[in-house]
TORKOL-4160 file (C-alpha; in steps of 0.2 Angstrom, whole numbers, padded with zeros to 4 digits, m for minus):
405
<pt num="1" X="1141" Y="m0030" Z="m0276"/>
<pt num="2" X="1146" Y="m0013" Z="m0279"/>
<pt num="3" X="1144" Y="0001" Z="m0265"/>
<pt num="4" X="1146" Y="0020" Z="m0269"/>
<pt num="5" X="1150" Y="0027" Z="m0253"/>
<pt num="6" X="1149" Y="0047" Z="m0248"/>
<pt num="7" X="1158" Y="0055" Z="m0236"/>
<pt num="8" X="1166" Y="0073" Z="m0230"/>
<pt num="9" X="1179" Y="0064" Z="m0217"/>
<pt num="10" X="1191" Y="0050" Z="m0221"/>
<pt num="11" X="1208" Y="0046" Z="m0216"/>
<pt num="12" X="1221" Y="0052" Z="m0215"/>
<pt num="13" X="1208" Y="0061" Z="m0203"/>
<pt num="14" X="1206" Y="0055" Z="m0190"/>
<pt num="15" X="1190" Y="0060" Z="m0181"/>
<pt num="16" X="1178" Y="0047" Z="m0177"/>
<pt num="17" X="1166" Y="0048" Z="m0194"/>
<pt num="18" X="1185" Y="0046" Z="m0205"/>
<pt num="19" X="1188" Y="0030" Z="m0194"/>
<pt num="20" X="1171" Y="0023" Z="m0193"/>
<pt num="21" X="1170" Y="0026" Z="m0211"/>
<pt num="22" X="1187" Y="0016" Z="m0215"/>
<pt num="23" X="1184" Y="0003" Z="m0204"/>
<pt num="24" X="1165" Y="0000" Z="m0211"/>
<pt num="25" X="1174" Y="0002" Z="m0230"/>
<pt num="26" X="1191" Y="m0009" Z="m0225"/>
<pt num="27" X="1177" Y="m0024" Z="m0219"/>
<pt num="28" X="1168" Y="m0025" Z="m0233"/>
<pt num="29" X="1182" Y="m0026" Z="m0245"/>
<pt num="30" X="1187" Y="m0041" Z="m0236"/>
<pt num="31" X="1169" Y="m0049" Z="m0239"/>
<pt num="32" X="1170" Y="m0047" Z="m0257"/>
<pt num="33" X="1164" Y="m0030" Z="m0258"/>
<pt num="34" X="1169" Y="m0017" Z="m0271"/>
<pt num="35" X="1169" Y="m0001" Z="m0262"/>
<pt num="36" X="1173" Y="0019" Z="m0270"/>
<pt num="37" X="1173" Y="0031" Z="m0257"/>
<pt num="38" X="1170" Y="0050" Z="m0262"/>
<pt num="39" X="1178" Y="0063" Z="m0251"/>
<pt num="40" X="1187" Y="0077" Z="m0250"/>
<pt num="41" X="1206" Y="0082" Z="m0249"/>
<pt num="42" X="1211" Y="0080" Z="m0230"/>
<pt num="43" X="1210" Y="0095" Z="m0219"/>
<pt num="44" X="1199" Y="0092" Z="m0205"/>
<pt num="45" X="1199" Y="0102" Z="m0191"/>
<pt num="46" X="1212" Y="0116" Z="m0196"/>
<pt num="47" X="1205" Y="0120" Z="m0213"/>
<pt num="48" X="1225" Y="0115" Z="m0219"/>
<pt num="49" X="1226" Y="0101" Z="m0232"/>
<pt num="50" X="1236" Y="0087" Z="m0224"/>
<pt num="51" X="1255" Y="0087" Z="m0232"/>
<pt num="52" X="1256" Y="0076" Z="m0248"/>
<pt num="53" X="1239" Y="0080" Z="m0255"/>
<pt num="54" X="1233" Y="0096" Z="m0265"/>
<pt num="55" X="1214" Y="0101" Z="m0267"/>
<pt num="56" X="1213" Y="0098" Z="m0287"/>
<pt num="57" X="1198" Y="0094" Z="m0294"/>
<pt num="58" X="1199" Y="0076" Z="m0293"/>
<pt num="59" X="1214" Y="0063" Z="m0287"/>
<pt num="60" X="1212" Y="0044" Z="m0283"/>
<pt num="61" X="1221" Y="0033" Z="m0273"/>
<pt num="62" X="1217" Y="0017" Z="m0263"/>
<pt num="63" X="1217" Y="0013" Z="m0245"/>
<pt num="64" X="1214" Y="m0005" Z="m0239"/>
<pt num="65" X="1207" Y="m0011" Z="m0253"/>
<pt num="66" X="1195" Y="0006" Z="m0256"/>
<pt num="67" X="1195" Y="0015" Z="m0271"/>
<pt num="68" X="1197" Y="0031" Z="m0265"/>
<pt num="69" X="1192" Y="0049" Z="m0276"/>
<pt num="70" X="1195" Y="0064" Z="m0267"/>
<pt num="71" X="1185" Y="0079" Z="m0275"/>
<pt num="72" X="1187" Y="0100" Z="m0274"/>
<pt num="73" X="1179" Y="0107" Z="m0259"/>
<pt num="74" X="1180" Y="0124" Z="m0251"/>
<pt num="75" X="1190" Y="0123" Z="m0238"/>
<pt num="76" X="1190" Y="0131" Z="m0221"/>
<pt num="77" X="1193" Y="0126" Z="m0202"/>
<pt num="78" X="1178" Y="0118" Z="m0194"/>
<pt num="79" X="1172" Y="0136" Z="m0188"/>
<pt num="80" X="1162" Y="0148" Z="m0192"/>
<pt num="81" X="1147" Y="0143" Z="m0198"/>
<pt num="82" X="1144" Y="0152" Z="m0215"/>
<pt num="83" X="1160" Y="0145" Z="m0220"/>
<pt num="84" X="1160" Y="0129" Z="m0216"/>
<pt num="85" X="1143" Y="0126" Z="m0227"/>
<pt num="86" X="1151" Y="0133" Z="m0241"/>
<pt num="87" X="1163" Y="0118" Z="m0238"/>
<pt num="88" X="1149" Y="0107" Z="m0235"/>
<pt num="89" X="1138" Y="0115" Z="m0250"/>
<pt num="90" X="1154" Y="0112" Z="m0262"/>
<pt num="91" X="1156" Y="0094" Z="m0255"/>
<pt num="92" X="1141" Y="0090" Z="m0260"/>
<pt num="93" X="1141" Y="0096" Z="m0277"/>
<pt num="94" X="1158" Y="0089" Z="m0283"/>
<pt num="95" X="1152" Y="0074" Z="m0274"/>
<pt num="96" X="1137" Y="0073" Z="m0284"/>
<pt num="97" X="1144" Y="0078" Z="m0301"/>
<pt num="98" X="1159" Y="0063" Z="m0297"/>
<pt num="99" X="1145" Y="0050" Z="m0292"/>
<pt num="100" X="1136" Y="0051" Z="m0309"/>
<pt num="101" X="1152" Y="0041" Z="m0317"/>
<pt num="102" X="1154" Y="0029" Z="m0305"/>
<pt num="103" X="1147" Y="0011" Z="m0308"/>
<pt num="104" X="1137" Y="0006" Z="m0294"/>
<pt num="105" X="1121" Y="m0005" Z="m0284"/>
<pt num="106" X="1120" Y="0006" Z="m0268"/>
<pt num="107" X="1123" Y="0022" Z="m0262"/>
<pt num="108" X="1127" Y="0026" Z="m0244"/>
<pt num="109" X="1130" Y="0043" Z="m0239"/>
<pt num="110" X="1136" Y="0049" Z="m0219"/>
<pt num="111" X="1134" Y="0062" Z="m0209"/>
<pt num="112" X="1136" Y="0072" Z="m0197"/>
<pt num="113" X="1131" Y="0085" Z="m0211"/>
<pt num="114" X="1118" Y="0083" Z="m0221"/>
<pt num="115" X="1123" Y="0091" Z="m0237"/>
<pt num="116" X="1133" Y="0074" Z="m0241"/>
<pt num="117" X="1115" Y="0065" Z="m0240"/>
<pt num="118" X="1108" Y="0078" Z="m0251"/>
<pt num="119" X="1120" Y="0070" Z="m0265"/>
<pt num="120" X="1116" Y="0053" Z="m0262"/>
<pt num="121" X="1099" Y="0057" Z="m0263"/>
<pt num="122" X="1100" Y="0065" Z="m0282"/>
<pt num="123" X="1112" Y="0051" Z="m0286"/>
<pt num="124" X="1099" Y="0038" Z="m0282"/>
<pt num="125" X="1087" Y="0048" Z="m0293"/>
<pt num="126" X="1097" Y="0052" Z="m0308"/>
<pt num="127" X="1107" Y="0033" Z="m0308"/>
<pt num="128" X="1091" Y="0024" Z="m0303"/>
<pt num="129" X="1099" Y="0016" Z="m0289"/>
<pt num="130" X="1093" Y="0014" Z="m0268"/>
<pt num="131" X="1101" Y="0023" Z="m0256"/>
<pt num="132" X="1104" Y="0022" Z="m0238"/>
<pt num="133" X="1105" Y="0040" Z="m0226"/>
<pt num="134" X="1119" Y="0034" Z="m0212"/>
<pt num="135" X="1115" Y="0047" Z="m0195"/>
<pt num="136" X="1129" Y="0051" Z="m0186"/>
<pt num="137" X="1120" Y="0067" Z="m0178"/>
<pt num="138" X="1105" Y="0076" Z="m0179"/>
<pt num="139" X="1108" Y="0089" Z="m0189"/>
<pt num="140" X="1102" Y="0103" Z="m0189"/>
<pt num="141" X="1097" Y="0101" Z="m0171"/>
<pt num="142" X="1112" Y="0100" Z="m0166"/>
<pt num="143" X="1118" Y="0115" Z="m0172"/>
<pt num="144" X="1105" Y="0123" Z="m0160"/>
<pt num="145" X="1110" Y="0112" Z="m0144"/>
<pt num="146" X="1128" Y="0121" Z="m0146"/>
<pt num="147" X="1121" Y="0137" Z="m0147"/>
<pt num="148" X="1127" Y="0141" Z="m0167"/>
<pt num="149" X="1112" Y="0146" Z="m0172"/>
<pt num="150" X="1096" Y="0150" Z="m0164"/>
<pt num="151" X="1080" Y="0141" Z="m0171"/>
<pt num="152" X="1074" Y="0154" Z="m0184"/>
<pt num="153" X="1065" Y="0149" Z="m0202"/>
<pt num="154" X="1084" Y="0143" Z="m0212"/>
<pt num="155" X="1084" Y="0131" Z="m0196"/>
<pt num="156" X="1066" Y="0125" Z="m0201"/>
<pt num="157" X="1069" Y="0126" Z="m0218"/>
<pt num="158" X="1083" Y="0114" Z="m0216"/>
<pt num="159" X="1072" Y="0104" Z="m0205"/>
<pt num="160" X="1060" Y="0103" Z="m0220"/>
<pt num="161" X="1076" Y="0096" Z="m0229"/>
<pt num="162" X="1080" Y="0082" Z="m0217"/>
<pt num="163" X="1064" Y="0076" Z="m0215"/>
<pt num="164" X="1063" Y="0074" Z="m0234"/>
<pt num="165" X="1079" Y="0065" Z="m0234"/>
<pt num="166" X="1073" Y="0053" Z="m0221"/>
<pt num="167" X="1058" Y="0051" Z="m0230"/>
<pt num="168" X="1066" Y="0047" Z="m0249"/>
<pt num="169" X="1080" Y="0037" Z="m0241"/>
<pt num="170" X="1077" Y="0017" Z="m0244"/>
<pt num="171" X="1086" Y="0014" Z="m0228"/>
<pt num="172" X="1090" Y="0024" Z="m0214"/>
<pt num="173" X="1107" Y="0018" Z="m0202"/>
<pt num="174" X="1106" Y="0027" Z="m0186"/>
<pt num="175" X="1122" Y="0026" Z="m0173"/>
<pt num="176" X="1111" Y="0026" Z="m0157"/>
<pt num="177" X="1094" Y="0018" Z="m0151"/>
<pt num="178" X="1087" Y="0036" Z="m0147"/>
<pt num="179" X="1091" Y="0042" Z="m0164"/>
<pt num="180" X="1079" Y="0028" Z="m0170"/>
<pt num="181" X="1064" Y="0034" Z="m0160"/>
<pt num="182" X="1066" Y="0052" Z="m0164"/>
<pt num="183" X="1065" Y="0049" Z="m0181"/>
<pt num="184" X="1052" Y="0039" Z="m0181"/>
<pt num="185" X="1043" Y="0049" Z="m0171"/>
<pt num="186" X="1042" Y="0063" Z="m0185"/>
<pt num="187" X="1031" Y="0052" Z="m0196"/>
<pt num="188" X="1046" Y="0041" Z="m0204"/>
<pt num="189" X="1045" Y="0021" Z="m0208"/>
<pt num="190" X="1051" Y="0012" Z="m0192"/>
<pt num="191" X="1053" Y="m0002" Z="m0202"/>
<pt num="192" X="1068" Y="0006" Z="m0212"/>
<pt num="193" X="1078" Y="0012" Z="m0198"/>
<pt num="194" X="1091" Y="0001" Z="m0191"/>
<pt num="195" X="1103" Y="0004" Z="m0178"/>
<pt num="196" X="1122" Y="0000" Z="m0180"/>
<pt num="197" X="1132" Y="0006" Z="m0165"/>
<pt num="198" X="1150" Y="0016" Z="m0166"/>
<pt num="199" X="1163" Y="0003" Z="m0159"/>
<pt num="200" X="1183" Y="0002" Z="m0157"/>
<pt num="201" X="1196" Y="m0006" Z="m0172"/>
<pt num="202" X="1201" Y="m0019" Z="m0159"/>
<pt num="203" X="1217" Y="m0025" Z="m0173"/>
<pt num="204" X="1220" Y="m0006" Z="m0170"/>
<pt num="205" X="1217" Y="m0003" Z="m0152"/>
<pt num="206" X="1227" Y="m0015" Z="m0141"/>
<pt num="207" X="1234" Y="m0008" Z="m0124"/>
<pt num="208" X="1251" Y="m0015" Z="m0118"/>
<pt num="209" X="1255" Y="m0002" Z="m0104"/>
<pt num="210" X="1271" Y="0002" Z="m0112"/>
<pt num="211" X="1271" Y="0022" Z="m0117"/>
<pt num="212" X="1272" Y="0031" Z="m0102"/>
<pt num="213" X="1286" Y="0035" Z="m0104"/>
<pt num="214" X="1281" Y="0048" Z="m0121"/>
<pt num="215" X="1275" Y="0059" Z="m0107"/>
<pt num="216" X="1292" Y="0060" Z="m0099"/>
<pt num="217" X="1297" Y="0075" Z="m0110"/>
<pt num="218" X="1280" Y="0083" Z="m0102"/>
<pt num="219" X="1286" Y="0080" Z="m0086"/>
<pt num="220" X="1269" Y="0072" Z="m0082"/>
<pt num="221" X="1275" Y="0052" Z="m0082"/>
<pt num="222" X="1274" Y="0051" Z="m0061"/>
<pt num="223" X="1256" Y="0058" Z="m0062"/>
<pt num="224" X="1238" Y="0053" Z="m0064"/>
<pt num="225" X="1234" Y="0059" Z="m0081"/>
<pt num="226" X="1218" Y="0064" Z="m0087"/>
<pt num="227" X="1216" Y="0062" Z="m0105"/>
<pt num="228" X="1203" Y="0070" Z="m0116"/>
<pt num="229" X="1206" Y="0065" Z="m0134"/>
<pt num="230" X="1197" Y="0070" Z="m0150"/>
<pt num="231" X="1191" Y="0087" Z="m0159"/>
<pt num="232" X="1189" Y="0103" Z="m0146"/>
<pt num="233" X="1173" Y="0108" Z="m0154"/>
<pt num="234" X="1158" Y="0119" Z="m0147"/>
<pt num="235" X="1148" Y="0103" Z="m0144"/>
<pt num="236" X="1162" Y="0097" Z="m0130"/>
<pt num="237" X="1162" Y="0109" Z="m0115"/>
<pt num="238" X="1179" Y="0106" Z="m0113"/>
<pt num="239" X="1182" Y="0126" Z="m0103"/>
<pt num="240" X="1172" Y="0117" Z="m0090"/>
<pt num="241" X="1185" Y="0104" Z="m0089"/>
<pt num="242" X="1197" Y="0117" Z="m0088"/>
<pt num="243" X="1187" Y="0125" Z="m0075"/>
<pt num="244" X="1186" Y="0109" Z="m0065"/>
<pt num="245" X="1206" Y="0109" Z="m0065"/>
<pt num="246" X="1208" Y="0125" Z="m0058"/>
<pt num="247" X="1197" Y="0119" Z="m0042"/>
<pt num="248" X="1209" Y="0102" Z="m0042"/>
<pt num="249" X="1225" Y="0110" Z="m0045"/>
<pt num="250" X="1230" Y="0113" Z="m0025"/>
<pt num="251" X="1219" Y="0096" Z="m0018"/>
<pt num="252" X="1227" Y="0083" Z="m0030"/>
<pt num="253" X="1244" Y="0089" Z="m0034"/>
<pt num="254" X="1248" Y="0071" Z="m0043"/>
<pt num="255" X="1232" Y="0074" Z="m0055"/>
<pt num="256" X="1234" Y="0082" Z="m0071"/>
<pt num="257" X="1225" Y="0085" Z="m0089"/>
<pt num="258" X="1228" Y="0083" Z="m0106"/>
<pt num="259" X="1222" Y="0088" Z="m0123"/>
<pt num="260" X="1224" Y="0079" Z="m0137"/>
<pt num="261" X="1216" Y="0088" Z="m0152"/>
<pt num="262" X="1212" Y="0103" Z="m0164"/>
<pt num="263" X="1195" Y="0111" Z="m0167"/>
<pt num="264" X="1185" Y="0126" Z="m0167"/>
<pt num="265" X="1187" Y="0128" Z="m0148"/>
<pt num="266" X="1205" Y="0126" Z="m0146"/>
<pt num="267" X="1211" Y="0144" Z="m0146"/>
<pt num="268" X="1199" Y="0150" Z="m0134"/>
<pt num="269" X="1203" Y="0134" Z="m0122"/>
<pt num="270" X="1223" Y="0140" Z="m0123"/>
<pt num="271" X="1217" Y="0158" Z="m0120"/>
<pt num="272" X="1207" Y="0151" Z="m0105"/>
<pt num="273" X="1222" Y="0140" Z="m0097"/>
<pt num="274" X="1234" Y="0154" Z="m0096"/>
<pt num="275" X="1220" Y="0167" Z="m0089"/>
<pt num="276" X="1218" Y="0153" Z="m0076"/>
<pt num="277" X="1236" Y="0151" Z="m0074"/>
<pt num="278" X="1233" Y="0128" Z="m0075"/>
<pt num="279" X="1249" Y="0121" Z="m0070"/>
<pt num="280" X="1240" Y="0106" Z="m0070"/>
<pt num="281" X="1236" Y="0104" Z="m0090"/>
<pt num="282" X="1245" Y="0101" Z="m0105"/>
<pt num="283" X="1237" Y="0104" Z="m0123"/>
<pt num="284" X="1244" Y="0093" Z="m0138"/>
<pt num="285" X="1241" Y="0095" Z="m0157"/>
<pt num="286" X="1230" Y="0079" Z="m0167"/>
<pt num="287" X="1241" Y="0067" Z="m0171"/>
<pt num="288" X="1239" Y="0051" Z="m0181"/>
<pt num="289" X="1228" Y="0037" Z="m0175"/>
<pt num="290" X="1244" Y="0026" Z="m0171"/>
<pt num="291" X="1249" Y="0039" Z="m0160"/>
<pt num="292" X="1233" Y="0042" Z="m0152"/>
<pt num="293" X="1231" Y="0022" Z="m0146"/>
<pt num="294" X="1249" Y="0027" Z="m0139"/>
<pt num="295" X="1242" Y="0042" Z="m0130"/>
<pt num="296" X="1229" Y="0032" Z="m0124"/>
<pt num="297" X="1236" Y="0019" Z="m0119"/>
<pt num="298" X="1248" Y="0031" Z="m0110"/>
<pt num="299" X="1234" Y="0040" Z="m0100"/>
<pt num="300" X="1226" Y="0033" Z="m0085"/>
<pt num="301" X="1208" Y="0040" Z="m0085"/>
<pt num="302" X="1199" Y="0043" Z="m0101"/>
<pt num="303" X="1186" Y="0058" Z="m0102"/>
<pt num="304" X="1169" Y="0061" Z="m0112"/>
<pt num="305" X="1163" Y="0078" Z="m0108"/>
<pt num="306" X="1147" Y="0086" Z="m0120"/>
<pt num="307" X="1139" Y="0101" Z="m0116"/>
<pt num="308" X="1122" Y="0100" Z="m0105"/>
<pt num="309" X="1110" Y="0098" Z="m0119"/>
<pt num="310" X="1094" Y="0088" Z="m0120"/>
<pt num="311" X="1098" Y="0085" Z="m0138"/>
<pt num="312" X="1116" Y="0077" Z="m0131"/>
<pt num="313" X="1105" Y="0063" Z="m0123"/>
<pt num="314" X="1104" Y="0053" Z="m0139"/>
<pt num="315" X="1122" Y="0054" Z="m0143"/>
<pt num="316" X="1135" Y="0039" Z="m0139"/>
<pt num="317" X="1154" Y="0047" Z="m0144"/>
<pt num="318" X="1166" Y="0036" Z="m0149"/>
<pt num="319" X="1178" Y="0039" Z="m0137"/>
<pt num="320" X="1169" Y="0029" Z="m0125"/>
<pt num="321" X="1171" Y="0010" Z="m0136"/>
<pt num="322" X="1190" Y="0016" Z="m0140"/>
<pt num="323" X="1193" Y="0020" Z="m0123"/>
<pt num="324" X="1185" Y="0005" Z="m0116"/>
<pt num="325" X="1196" Y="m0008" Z="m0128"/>
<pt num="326" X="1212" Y="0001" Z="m0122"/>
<pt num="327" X="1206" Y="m0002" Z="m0105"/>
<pt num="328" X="1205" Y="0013" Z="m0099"/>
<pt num="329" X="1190" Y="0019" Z="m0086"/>
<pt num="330" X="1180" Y="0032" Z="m0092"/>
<pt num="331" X="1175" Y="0048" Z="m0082"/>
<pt num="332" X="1159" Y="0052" Z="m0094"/>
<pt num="333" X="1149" Y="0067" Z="m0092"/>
<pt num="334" X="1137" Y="0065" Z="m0104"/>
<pt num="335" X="1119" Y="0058" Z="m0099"/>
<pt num="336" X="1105" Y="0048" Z="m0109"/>
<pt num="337" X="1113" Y="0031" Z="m0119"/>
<pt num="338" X="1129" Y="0034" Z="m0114"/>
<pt num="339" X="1127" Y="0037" Z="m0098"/>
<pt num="340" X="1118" Y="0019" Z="m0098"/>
<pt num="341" X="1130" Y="0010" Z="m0111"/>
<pt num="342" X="1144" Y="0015" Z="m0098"/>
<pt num="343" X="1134" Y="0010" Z="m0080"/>
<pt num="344" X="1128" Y="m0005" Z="m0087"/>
<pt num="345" X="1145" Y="m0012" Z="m0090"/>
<pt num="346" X="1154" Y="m0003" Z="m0075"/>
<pt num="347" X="1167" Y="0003" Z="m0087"/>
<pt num="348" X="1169" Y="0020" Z="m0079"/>
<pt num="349" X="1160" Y="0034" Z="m0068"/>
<pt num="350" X="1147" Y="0046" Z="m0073"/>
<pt num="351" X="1146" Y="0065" Z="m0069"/>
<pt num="352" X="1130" Y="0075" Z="m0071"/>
<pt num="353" X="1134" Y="0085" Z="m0086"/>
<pt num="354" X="1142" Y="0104" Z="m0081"/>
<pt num="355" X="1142" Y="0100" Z="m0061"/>
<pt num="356" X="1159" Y="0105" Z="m0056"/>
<pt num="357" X="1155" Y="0096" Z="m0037"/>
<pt num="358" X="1151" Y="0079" Z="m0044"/>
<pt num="359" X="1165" Y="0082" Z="m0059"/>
<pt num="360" X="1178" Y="0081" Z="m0042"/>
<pt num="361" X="1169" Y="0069" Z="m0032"/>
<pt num="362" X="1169" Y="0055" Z="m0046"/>
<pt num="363" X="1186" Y="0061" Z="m0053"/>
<pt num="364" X="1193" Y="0057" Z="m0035"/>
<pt num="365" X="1183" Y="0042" Z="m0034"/>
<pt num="366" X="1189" Y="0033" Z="m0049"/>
<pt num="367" X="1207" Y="0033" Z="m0045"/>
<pt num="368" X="1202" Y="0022" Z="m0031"/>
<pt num="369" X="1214" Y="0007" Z="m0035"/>
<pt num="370" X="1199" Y="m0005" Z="m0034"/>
<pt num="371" X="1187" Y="0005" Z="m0042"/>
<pt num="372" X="1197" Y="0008" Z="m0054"/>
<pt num="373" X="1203" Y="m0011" Z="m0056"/>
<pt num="374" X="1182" Y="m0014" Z="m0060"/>
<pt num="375" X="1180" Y="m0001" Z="m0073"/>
<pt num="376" X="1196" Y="m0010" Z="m0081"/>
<pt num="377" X="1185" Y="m0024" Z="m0082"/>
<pt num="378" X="1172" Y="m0018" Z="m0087"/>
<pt num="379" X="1181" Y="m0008" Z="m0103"/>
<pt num="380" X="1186" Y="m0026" Z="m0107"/>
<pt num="381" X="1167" Y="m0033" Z="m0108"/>
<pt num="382" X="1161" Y="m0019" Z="m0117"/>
<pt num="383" X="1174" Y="m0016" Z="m0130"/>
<pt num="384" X="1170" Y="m0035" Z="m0135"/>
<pt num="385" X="1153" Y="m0031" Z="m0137"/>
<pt num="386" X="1157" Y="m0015" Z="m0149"/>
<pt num="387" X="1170" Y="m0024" Z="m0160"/>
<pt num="388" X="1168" Y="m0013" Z="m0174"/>
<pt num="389" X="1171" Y="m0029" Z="m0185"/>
<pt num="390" X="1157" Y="m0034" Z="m0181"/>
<pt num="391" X="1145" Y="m0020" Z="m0183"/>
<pt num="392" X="1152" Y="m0019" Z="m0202"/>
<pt num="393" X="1147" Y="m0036" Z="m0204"/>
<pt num="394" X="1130" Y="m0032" Z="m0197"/>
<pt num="395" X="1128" Y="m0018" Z="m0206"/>
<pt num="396" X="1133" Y="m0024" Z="m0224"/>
<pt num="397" X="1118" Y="m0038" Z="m0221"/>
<pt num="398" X="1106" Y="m0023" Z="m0222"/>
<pt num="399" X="1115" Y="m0016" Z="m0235"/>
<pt num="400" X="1115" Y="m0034" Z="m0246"/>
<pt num="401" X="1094" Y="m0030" Z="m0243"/>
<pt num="402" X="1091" Y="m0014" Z="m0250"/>
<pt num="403" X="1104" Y="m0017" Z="m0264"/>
<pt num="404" X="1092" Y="m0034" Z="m0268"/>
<pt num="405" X="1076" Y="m0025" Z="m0265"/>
């Protein structure tokens, strides 16, 4: 079987739609798969192309097994919203053109943008072969919840889009239960949405406790780290963690907070720590997913922080299944399905979303040595339940389906 698959992120990036991407590919492989991945030249979030690569109009390599085309694309960092669609608009094209000379028996096309599934949808149609829509986010509602746009006709007029997407698609992967029953519930099949969960590499993700001491340099080794890890976007609310910080700075001396990232958000965050005058944060720049498990396995208390959205209910971030298999409690302030994915297996503390009083309380809480000795067993029992092996395996069932349909 041969599987054309379409995606605006991939390794060497290392957001969580690259890695789920990769891992899902890198799987299938192994089972006998033969995999091409579109994409585009590395840059994500700085809008740089990654050292080693240059934005031609086509270059190949391979990757565990993954035939791998990378394609011209606009490029800019991940803000602004006019010029980011241009990136996603010229993605799709060059994606599209690309596709049309690629031997294949199924087309998958990711999220979180659409504009990658509006090429598989005219590949299915012009090679005469089924496709399958994978919804990382609902898009373009979710450019609403973060307050990029307010709901005006191109807002409906992409709605119109999706819907048709949804509609044509011949099957529909969602990441999240709530994602299945929105859909649905705009007049779409039931019966062709199937839900396949974000998980953690758990060959990748292996804690030892062994890397403290890369914070030493940082002068933060002796103290209760905090770690947020993962793209500062406008969807995170990460000022309010900032915010909550400053109100911890003099009461818990032996806490502090650090940033591990790049996004849209990260100049205005560095802007807002000096004109609050944190003592107690440290920014970082991305860094390779090797580094990151070190980071994680550095930092004691992993958060998940998403703005106070209702659309935000139906989201499960990654963070939370990598966090949970490098042991690490999570301090999640997001509600809806994660909120119950995180309770359900005790694997951390929950914060209502944007209340800087129960922020402190659970922060406090969960340093508590046996609280937070539960929450380490609870990382452990959900992390096996989210192997990401798995899930790839589940999915490419679905996939085997439509392509025998």
């Amino acid at each position: 079987m041969k599987i054309l698959f379409l995606t605006d992120n991939f390794p060497p990036e290392v957001n969580a739609p690259a890695n789920r991407s990769y891992d899902h590919c890198k799987e299938w492989v192994k089972q006998g798969i033969e995999v091409t991945v579109i994409t585009c030249v590395p840059n994500f979030p700085k809008g740089k192309v990654y050292e080693g690569y240059k934005n031609r109009i086509i270059q190949k390599e391979e990757m565990g097994g993954i035939k791998v085309i990378r394609v011209w694309s606009y490029i800019t960092a991940n803000e602004g919203l006019v010029r980011r669609t241009l990136d996603y608009v010229s993605f799709s094209i060059m994606s599209f053109f690309t596709g049309l000379f690629q031997k294949t028996d199924l087309i998958v096309a990711t999220s979180p943008q659409f504009f990658t599934a509006i090429s598989g949808r005219w590949l299915s149609f012009f090679k005469r072969k089924p496709w399958v829509f994978e919804v990382r986010d609902l898009w373009p509602e979710s450019i609403v919840a973060v307050g990029a746009m307010e709901p005006n006709r191109i807002i409906r007029f992409f709605e119109k889009v999706e819907k048709n997407l949804y509609k044509n698609a011949d099957q529909i992967v969602v990441v999240t239960d709530t994602f299945k029953e929105r859909i649905s519930s705009r007049g779409i099949n039931k019966q062709k949405i199937v839900v396949h969960k974000n998980g953690a590499n758990l060959d990748l993700f292996i804690p030892n406790g062994s890397n403290k001491e890369i914070f030493e340099v940082l002068g933060i080794d002796k103290k209760t780290v905090f770690g947020y890890i993962g793209t500062h976007g406008m969807a995170h609310g990460l000022d309010f963690i900032l915010e909550c910080a400053k109100e911890l700075e003099l009461s818990q001396p032996s806490f502090h907070f650090l940033f591990l990232g790049d996004g849209a958000e990260k100049e205005r965050l560095l802007d807002l720590q000096e004109k609050l005058g944190l003592s107690n944060v440290t920014f970082l720049p991305s860094v390779p997913k090797s580094e990151v498990v070190k980071y994680l396995d550095a930092i004691d208390v992993t958060i998940v922080n998403l703005k106070k959205s209702d659309t935000f209910l139906s989201v499960i971030p990654s963070k939370i299944f990598e966090a949970a298999a490098m042991k690490k409690p999570i301090l999640l302030g997001v509600s809806g399905e994660s909120k119950k994915i995180v309770e359900k297996y005790n694997a951390g503390l929950t914060y209502e979303p944007e209340n800087k009083d129960d922020f402190i309380f659970e922060a406090i809480k969960i340093t508590d040595p046996e609280i937070y000795q539960q929450c380490q067993k609870g990382c452990e029992r959900l992390a096996k339940d989210f192997d990401r092996r798995k899930i790839a395996l589940e999915m490419l069932e679905d996939l085997r389906r439509v392509g025998d349909e």
